[in-house]
C-alpha positions, 0 to 999 in steps of 0.5 A: 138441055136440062131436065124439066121437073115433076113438081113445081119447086117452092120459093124455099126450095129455090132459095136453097138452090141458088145458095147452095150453086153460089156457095159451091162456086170458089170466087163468089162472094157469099163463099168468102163472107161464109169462109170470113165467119168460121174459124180454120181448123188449125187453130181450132184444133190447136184450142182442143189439145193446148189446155190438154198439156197441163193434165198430161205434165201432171201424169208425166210427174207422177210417174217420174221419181221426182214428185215434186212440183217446181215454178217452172212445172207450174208456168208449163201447166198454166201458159197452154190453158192462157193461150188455149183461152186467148184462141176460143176469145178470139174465135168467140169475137171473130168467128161467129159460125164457130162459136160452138167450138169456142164454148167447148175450148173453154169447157176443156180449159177449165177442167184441165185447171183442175190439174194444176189445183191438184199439183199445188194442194200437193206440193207444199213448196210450190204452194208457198212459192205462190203464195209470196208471188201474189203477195201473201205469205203463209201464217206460221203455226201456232204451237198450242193450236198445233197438235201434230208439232213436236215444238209443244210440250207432250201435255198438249196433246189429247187435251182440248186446247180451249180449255189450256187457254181457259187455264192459262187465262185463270193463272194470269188473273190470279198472279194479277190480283196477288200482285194488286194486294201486295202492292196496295199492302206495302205502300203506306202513305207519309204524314 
């Protein structure tokens, strides 16, 4: 016989009761609703390490002798955060009661995309590559603008380059006018 109790229980306190005895049975339905809205702790975990990848690959590169970063380097970085995202969409969808963990998944993937930022601003080929890739080329340097290439004269450098323009745009207009007084000096008309 069970116990009786010292105090009368709310109608709160009753309701958790049968909740928690029909939670703790294994064929009841209401355990199966509640396994249905939260995700398994596989792939849950799967979400946290995946986006992990790309700052790791990006540690294991700085510490080889080969610092340069290949298509292929970048492909291994990108495709674990792809699916680390396509994991916490579908928890966000499917499993409700695991939201929390979808939000975090997506935090962590987002910061980890800063290693992949950090490989392309420091490697200029790779930067390239991905330029042609979605379909924009690199404008190439302009030799007065650039005062670091060895392609310009030596006079460039140290000087400021809007007033080379602003002499060079002088030079042509004077050449101009020359050219329109001695063409309007020269033509005589026949009678």
């Amino acid at each position: 016989m069970s116990k009786i109790p010292n105090q009368k229980h709310s109608d709160e306190e009753l309701s958790n009761l049968r909740a928690r005895s029909a939670m703790q049975s294994v064929n009841s339905p209401v355990a199966e609703i509640y396994n249905k809205k939260t995700a398994n702790r596989g792939i849950v975990i799967l979400g946290y390490i995946l986006p992990m990848i790309a700052p790791l690959w990006a540690v294991v590169k700085t510490m080889t002798e080969d610092n340069n970063y290949t298509m292929s380097d970048f492909y291994i970085m990108v495709i674990p955060i792809i699916l680390a995202l396509v994991i916490a969409l579908w928890i966000a969808l499917m499993r409700v009661l695991s939201r929390h963990n979808s939000a975090f998944i997506l935090i962590i993937s987002v910061l980890c995309c800063f290693a992949i930022v950090k490989a392309v601003n420091s490697d200029e080929s790779l930067k390239y590559e991905l330029m042609l890739l979605i379909g924009k080329e690199q404008p190439t340097a302009d030799p007065l603008l650039d005062s670091d290439s060895d392609s310009g004269s030596s006079d460039i450098k140290g000087v400021d380059v809007s007033e080379l323009l602003r002499q060079e745009l002088d030079r042509i207009r004077i050449e101009n006018s020359e050219r329109q007084r001695n063409n309007a000096t020269t033509v005589t008309p026949d009678r």
